[in-house]
C-alpha positions as CSV (number, residue, x, y, z in Angstrom):
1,X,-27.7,107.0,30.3
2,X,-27.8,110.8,30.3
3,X,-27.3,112.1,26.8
4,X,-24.4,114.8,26.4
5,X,-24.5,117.9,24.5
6,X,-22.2,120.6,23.2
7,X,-24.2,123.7,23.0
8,X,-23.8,127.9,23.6
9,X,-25.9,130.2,25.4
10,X,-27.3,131.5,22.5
11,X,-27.4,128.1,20.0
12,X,-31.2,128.1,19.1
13,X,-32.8,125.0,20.8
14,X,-34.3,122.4,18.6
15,X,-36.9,119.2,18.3
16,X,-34.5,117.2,17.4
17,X,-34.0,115.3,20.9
18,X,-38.0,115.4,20.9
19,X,-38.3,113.5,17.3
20,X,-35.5,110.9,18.2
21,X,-37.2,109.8,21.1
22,X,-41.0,109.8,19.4
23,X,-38.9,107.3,16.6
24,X,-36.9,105.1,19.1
25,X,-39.7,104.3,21.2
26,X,-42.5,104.4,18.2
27,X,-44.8,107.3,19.4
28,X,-45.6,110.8,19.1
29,X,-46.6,112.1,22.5
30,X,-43.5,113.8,23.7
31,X,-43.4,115.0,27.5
32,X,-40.6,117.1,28.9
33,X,-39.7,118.2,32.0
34,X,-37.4,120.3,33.8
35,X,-37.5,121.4,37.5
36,X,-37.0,124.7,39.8
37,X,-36.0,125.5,43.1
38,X,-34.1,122.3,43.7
39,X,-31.6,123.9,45.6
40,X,-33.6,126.6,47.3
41,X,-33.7,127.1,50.9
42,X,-37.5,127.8,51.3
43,X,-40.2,127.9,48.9
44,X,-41.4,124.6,46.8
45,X,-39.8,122.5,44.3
46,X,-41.5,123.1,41.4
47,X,-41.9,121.0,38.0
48,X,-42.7,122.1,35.1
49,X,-43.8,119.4,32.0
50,X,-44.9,120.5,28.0
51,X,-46.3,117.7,25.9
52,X,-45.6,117.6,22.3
53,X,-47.1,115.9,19.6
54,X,-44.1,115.3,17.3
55,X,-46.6,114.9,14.1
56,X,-48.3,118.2,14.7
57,X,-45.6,120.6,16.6
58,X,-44.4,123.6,14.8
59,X,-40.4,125.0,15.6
60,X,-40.6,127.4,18.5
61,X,-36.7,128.7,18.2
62,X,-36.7,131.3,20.5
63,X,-37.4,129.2,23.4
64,X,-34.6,129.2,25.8
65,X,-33.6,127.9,29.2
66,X,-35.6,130.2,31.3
67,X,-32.7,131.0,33.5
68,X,-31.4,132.9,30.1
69,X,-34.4,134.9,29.8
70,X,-35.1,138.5,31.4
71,X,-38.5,138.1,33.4
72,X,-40.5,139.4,31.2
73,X,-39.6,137.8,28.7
74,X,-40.3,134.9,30.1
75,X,-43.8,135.8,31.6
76,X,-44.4,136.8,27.8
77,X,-43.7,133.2,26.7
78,X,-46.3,131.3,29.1
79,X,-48.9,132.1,27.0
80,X,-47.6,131.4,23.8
81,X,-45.9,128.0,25.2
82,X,-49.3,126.9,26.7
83,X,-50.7,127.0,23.2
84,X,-48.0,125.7,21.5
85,X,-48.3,122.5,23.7
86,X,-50.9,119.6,23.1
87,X,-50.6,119.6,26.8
88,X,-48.9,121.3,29.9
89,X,-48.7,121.0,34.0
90,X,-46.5,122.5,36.7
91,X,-46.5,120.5,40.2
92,X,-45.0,121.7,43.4
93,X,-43.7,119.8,46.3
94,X,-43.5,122.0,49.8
95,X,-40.7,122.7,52.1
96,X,-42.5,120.4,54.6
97,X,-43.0,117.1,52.1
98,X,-39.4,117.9,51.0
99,X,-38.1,117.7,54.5
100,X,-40.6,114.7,55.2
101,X,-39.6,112.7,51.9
102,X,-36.4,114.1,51.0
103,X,-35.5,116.0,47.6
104,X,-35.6,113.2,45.4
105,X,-39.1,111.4,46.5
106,X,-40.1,115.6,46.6
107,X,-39.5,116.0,42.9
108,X,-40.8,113.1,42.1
109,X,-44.0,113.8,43.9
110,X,-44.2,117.6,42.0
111,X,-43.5,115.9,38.7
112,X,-46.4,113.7,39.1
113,X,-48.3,116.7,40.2
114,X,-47.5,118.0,37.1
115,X,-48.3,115.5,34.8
116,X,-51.7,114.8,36.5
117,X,-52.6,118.4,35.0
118,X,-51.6,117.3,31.6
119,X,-54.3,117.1,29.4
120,X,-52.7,114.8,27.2
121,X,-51.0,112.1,28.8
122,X,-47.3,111.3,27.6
123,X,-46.0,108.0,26.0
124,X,-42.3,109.0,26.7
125,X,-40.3,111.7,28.7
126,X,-37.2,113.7,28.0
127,X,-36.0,114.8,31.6
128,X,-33.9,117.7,32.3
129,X,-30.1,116.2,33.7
130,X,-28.3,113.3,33.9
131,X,-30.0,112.0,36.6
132,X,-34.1,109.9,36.6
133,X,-35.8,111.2,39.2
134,X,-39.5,111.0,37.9
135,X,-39.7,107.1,37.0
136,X,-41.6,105.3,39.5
137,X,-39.0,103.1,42.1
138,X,-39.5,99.5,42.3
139,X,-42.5,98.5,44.9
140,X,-41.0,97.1,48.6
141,X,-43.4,95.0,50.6
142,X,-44.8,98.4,52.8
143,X,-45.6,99.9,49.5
144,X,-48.1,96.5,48.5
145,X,-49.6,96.7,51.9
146,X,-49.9,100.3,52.2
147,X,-53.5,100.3,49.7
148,X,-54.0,103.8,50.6
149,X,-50.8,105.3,49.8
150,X,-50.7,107.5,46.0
151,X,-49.0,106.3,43.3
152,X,-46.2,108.6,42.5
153,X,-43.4,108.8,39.9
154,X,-43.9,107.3,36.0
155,X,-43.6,104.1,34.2
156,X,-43.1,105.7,30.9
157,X,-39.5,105.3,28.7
158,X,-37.7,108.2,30.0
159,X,-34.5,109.4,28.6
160,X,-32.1,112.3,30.6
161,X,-30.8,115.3,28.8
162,X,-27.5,117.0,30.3
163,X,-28.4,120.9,29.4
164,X,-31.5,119.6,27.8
165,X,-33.4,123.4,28.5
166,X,-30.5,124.3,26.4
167,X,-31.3,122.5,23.6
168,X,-35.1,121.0,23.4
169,X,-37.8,123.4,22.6
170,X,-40.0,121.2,24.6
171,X,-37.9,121.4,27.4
172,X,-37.0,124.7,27.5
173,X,-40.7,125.4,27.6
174,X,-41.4,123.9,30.6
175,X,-38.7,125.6,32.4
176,X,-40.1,128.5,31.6
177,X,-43.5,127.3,32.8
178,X,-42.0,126.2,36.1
179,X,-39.7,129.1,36.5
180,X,-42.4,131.6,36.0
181,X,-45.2,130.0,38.4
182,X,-42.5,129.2,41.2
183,X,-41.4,133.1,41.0
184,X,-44.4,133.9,41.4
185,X,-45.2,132.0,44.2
186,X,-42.4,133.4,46.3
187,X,-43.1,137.1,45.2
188,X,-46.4,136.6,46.9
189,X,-44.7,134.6,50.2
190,X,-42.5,137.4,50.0
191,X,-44.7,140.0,51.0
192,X,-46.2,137.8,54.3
193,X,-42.3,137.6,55.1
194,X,-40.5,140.7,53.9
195,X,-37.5,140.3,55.6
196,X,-36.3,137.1,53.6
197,X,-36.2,138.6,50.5
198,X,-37.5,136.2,48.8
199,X,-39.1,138.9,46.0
200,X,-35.8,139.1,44.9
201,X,-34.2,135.7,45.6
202,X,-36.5,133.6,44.9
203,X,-35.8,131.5,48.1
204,X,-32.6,130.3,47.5
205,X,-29.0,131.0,49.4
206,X,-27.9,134.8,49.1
207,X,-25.8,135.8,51.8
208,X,-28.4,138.2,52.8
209,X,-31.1,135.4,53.3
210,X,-29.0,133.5,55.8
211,X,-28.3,136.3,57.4
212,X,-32.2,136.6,58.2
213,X,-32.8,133.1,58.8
214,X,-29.8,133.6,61.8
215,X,-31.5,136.6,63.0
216,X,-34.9,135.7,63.0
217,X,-34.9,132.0,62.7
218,X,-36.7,129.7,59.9
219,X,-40.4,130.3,58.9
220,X,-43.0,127.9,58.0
221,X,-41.6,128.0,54.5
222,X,-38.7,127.2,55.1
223,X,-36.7,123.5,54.5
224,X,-35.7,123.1,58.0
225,X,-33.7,119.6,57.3
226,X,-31.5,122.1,55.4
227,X,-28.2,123.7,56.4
228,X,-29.9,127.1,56.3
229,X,-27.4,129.1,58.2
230,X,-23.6,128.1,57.1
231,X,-21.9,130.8,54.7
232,X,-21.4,128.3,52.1
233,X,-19.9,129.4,48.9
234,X,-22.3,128.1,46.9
235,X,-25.8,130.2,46.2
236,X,-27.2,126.8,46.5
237,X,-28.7,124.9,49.9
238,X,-27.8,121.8,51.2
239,X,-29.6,118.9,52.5
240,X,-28.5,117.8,56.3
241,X,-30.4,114.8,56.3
242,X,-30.7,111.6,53.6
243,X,-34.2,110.7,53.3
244,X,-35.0,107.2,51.1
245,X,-36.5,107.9,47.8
């Protein structure tokens, strides 16, 4: 069950989330993750993952959901957050496995990326939401015969946090290690594809950006399951197709 918060913008996050998990489950390597680009028409998904060790960690306040942050603000924090850690990762998932696996199985797949760079493995997770994307689903028989195919997704306890980069240092730090490597990564695509705009945003629905998809059609980057074209109201994309996990 996801656990609920009441918090402001500008309430300083805490460890406190971090150090009730470490207790509950009896252990003191901490991972948290939170995820970018979810709702994005092009680009990757992106997943970004700190690990803490609750015995050792020192307060780090001022971290903040990145969204919150100005850019370079955040780009001055990646540094700093990366030594603060015992441990970090970012994993991306691309338009084309997202439309092959769907969003779910795709942010799974990044947040296993992610963790695979960590170089501390985690004993438990606080995950960004109210919803488990990252444990590992339950085997069906193609799975056992399928020897080849990768393991993705965790078998780790795993708690949600609704707002969690609000609150958790830990978590807020890995948004900002997400946030900052997924902007990136769509500055550079930007300037293969200028008229997308995708320096500016980021990939996901302005009205200007479906505009261009309409007049020049979807690019390689693109997640062409999506509704990519439809003045929705929302800034966010929408899947057209539901994809197993």
């Amino acid at each position: 069950m996801a656990a609920t918060t009441k918090t402001g913008k500008n309430q300083p996050t805490t460890l406190d989330h971090e150090r009730a998990l470490a207790a509950r489950h009896g252990v003191k390597l901490i991972g948290a993750v939170d995820e970018v680009g979810r709702g994005a028409l092009a680009g990757p998904i992106t997943v970004g993952i700190t690990v803490i060790d609750i015995n050792e960690v020192s307060e780090f306040p001022e971290l903040r959901d990145s969204k919150l942050l100005r850019p370079e603000t955040r780009e001055a924090l990646v540094p700093q957050v990366r030594q603060w850690a015992a441990g970090y990762g970012v994993g991306h998932a691309s338009a084309e496995e997202i439309d092959s696996l769907g969003v779910t199985a795709a942010l799974r797949l990044a947040g296993t990326r992610a963790v695979e760079q960590c170089a501390v493995a985690p004993e438990a997770i606080l995950l960004d939401g109210s919803y488990d994307w990252l444990t590992a689903p339950e085997l069906d028989l193609f799975d056992v015969l399928a020897d080849d195919r990768d393991p993705v997704g965790l078998h780790l306890p795993l708690s949600t946090i609704i707002k969690g980069d609000m609150t958790c240092q830990a978590i807020a730090g890995a948004s900002i290690l997400a946030k900052v490597e997924r902007d990136g990564i769509m500055s550079e695509l930007a300037s293969a594809h200028p008229d997308f705009g995708w320096d500016i945003n980021k990939g996901y629905a302005t009205a200007a950006h479906r505009a261009a998809i309409t007049a020049l059609g979807p690019c390689d980057y693109h997640r062409k399951s999506w509704n990519l074209t439809s003045q929705a109201d929302t800034a966010d994309g929408e899947a057209t197709t539901k994809k197993a996990k």
